[in-house]
C-alpha positions in Angstrom: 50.7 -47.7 60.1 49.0 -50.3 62.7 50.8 -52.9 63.6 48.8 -56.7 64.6 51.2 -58.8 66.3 53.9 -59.1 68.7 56.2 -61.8 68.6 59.5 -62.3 71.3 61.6 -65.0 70.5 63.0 -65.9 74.2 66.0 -68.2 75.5 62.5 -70.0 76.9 59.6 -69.5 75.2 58.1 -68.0 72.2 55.5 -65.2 72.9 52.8 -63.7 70.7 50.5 -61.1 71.6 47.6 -59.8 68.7 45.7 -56.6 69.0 42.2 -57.3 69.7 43.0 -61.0 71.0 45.8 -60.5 73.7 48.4 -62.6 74.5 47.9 -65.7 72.7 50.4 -68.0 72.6 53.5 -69.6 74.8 55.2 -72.3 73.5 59.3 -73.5 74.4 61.1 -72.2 71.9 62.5 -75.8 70.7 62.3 -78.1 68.0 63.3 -81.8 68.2 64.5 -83.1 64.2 64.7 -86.8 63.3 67.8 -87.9 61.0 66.1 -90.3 59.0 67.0 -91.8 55.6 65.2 -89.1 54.2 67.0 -86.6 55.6 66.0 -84.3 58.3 63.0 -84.4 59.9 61.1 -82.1 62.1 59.3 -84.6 64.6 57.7 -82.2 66.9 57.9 -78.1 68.3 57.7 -76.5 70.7 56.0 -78.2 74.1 55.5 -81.5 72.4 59.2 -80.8 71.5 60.2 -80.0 75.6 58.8 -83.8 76.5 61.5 -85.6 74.3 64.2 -83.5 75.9 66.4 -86.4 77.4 64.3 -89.3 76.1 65.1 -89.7 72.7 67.6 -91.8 70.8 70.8 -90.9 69.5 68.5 -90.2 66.0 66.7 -87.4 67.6 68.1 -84.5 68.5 66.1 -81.2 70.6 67.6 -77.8 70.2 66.9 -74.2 70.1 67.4 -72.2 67.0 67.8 -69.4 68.4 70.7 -69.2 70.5 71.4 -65.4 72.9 69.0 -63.5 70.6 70.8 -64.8 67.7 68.4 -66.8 64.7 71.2 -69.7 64.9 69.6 -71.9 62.2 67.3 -70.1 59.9 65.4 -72.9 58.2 64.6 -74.5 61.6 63.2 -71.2 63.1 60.9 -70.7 60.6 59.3 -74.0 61.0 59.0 -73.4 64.5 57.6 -70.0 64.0 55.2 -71.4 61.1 54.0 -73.9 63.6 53.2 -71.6 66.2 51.6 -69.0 64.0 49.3 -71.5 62.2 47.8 -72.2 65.8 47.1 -67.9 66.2 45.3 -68.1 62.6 47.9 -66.1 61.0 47.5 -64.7 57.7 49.9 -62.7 56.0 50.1 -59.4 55.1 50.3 -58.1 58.7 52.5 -56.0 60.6 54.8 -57.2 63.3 56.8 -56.0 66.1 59.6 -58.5 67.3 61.4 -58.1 70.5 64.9 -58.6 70.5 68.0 -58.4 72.8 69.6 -54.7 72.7 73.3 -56.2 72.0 72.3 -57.5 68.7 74.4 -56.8 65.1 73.1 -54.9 61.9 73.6 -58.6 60.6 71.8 -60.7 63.4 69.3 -58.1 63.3 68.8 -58.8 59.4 68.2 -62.1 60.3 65.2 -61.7 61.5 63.6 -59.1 58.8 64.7 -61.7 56.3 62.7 -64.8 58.8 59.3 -62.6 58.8 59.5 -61.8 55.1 59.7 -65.3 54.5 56.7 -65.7 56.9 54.5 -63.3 55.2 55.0 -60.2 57.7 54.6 -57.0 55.7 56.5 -53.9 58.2 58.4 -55.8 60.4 59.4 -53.4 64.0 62.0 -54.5 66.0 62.4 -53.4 69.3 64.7 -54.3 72.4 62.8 -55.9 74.8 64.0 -54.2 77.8 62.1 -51.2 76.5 58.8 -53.0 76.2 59.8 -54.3 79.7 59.3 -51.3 81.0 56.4 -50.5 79.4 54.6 -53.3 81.1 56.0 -51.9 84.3 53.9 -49.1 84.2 57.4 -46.7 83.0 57.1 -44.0 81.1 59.5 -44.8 78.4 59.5 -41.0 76.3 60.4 -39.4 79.8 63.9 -37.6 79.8 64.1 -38.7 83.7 66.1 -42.7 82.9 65.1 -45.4 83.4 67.4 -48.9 84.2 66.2 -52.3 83.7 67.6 -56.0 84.0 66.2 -58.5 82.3 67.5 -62.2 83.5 66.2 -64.5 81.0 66.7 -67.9 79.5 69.5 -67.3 77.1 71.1 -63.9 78.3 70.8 -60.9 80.9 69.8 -57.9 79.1 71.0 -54.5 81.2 69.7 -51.0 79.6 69.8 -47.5 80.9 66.8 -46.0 78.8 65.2 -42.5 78.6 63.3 -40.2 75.6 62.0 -43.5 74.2 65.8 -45.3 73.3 68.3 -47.0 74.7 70.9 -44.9 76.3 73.3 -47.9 77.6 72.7 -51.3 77.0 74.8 -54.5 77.9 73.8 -58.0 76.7 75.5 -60.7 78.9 75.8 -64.3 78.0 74.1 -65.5 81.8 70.8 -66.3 81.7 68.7 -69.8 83.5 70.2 -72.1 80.4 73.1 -71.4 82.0 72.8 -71.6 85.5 70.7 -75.1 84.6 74.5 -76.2 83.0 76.4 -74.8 85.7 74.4 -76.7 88.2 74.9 -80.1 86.5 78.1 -79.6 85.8 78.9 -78.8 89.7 77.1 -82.1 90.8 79.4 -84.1 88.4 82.3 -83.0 89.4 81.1 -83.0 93.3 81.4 -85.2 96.2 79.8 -88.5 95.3 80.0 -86.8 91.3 76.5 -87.5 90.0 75.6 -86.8 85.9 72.2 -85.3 85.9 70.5 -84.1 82.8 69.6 -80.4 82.0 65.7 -81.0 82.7 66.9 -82.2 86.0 69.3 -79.5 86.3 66.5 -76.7 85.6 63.7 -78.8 88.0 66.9 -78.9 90.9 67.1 -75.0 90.3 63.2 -74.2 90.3 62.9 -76.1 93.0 65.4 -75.8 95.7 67.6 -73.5 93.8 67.4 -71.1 97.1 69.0 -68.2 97.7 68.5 -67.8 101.3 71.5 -68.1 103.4 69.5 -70.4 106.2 67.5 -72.4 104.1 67.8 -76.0 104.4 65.8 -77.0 100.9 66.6 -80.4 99.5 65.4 -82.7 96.9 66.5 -86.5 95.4 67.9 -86.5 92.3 68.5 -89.4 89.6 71.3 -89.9 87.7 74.5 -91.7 86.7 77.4 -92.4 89.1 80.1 -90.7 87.6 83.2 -93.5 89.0 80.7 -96.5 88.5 79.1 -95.7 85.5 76.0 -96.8 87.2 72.5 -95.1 88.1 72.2 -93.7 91.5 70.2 -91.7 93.4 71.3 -89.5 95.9 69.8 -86.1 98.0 70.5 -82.7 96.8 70.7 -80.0 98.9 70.3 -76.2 98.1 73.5 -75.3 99.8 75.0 -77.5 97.1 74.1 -75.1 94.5 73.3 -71.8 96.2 77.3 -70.6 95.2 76.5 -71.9 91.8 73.5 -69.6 91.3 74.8 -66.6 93.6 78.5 -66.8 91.1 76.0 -66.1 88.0 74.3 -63.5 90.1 77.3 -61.1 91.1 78.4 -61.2 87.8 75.0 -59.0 87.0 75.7 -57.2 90.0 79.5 -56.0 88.7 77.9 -55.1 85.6 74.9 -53.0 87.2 77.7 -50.9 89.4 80.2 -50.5 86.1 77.0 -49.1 84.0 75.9 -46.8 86.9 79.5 -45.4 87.4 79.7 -45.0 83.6 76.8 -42.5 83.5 76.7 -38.9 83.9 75.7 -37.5 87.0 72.1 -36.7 86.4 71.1 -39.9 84.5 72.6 -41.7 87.2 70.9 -39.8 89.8 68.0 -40.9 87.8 68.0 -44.6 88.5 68.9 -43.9 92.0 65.8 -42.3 92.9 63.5 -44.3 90.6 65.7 -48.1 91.4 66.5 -50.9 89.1 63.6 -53.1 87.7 64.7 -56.6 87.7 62.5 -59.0 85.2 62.8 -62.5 83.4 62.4 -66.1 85.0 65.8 -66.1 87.0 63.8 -63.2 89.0 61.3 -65.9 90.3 64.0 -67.7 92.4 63.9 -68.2 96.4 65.7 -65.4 97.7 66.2 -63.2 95.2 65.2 -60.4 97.0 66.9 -61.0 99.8 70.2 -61.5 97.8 70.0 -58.1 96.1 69.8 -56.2 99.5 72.6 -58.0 100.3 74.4 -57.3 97.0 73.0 -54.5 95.4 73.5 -50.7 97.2 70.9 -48.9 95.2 67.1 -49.2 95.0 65.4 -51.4 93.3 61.9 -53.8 92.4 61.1 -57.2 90.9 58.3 -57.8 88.6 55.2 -59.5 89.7 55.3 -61.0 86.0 59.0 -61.5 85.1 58.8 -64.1 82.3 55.5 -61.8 80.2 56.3 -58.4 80.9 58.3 -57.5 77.9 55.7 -59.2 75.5 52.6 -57.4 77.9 54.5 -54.1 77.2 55.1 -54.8 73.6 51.2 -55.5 73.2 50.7 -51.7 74.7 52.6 -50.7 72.0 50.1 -52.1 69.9 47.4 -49.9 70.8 49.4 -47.1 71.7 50.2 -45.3 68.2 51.8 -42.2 69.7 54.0 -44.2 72.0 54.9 -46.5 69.4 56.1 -43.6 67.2 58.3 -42.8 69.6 60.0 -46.1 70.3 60.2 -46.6 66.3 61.8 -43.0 65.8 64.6 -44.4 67.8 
């Protein structure tokens, strides 16, 4: 049975990907809703929905509904979803694979078979994304030799051992850039000269100067409110500020990298220390990433040229790749 499209519901962004077109669409995966007297409103998704985050009234409130993988508020992610495939010319009937986080429930998985029946999928597929991560790497997935990957998103980190086309170990942590962005404004505030920033200030601070080179001297001025005089302020930010903030986030993935290894028998783990850890998602992109996993990490590993579209890239392999894709699916 051929399957059309490929959909990944990130922390970020919503990706699709439809045989014969390619990757088509990238949208924030927000919405913002408008309490009227009415009711609820939805007053705009995805990246018309990112520009009110911050500048709306108390009315109007901006939100993910999907929260760690999890379909958090049904109604609302179908709107979104509606929205973004009426822009792809969607017509139902099709078949989908959907990308999801390998630490997900029977019952957060049914969640989204019940959101793409409502939508008009026929055969829905859903796979973990770190497989299709790999895939996009170039891995060959139905292998026996193992495979590791470590996908830092948006919403969480994604760790997976994975060899004969499934999963062999997987670990879904609760870190990803959402929460680094929080961690970062919550360390200003409660700083020297404490200074409340917003989380699209917090995630601009981080893409900017969020360095994790030991020497470098990055700064950047920031807006915000005074935290003793309730007033607004500006003051300089420097990367030093938040380099322990990030780095805390980091060796946390770290920890969890050695425990998995040491929990493997010998030969898979002997494996991933000849072939090295593939690191993917946006957190990858940072300043010094690199340099802080030589410092950090004692086995082998690479970063992806394409962190934040490699799982949806591989996923739209698996689209043209029938025999592949049986093997994935049998699993």
């Amino acid at each position: 049975m051929r399957y059309k499209y490929a959909i990944e519901l990130g922390g970020t962004n919503t990706n699709i990907f439809v045989r014969g077109q390619g990757f088509v669409l990238k949208e924030p995966t927000l919405l913002a809703v408008e309490n009227s007297l009415e009711g609820y409103k939805v007053k705009a998704v995805g990246s018309e929905a990112k520009k009110l985050l911050w500048k709306t009234t108390d009315d109007v409130e901006v939100f993910n509904p999907v929260a760690n993988g999890v379909i958090e508020n049904f109604e609302y992610a179908a709107i979104m979803l509606e929205t973004f495939l009426k822009k792809v010319n969607f017509r139902k009937g099709a078949n989908l694979i959907c990308l999801i986080p390998c630490g997900l429930t029977k019952e957060d998985q049914e969640k989204y078979y019940s959101l793409f029946e409502k939508l008009g999928f026929n055969e829905v597929l859903l796979i973990p994304s770190v497989i299709c991560s790999l895939i996009g790497h170039g891995v060959n997935v139905a292998s026996p030799k193992a495979s590791m990957v470590v996908d830092i998103g948006g919403g969480v980190t994604d760790i997976a051992v994975v060899n004969l086309g499934s999963i062999l170990k997987g670990v879904t942590l609760g870190i990803g850039g959402k929460a680094i962005d929080i961690a970062i404004a919550n360390s200003l505030a409660l700083g020297k000269d404490g200074i409340m920033i917003g989380i699209p200030t917090a995630e601009k601070v981080k893409n900017e100067i969020g360095s994790l080179y030991k020497n470098d001297t990055l700064n950047m001025e920031v807006m915000g409110l005074d935290i003793e005089a309730n007033m607004p302020k500006s003051r300089i930010v420097s990367c030093r500020e938040i380099r322990r903030v990030i780095e805390a986030y980091l060796e946390e993935v770290v920890r969890t990298i050695n425990v998995t290894i040491n929990s493997l028998p010998p030969e898979i783990s002997t494996d991933i220390i000849k072939a090295g850890v593939l690191f993917t998602g946006g957190v990858s992109q940072l300043a010094g990433f690199e340099d802080f996993l030589k410092r950090n990490l004692s086995y082998n590993f690479s970063i992806s040229d394409t962190p934040e579209d490699l799982a949806i890239f591989g996923a739209g392999k698996l689209l043209s790749d029938d025999a592949l894709l049986k093997v994935v699916a049998s699993n």
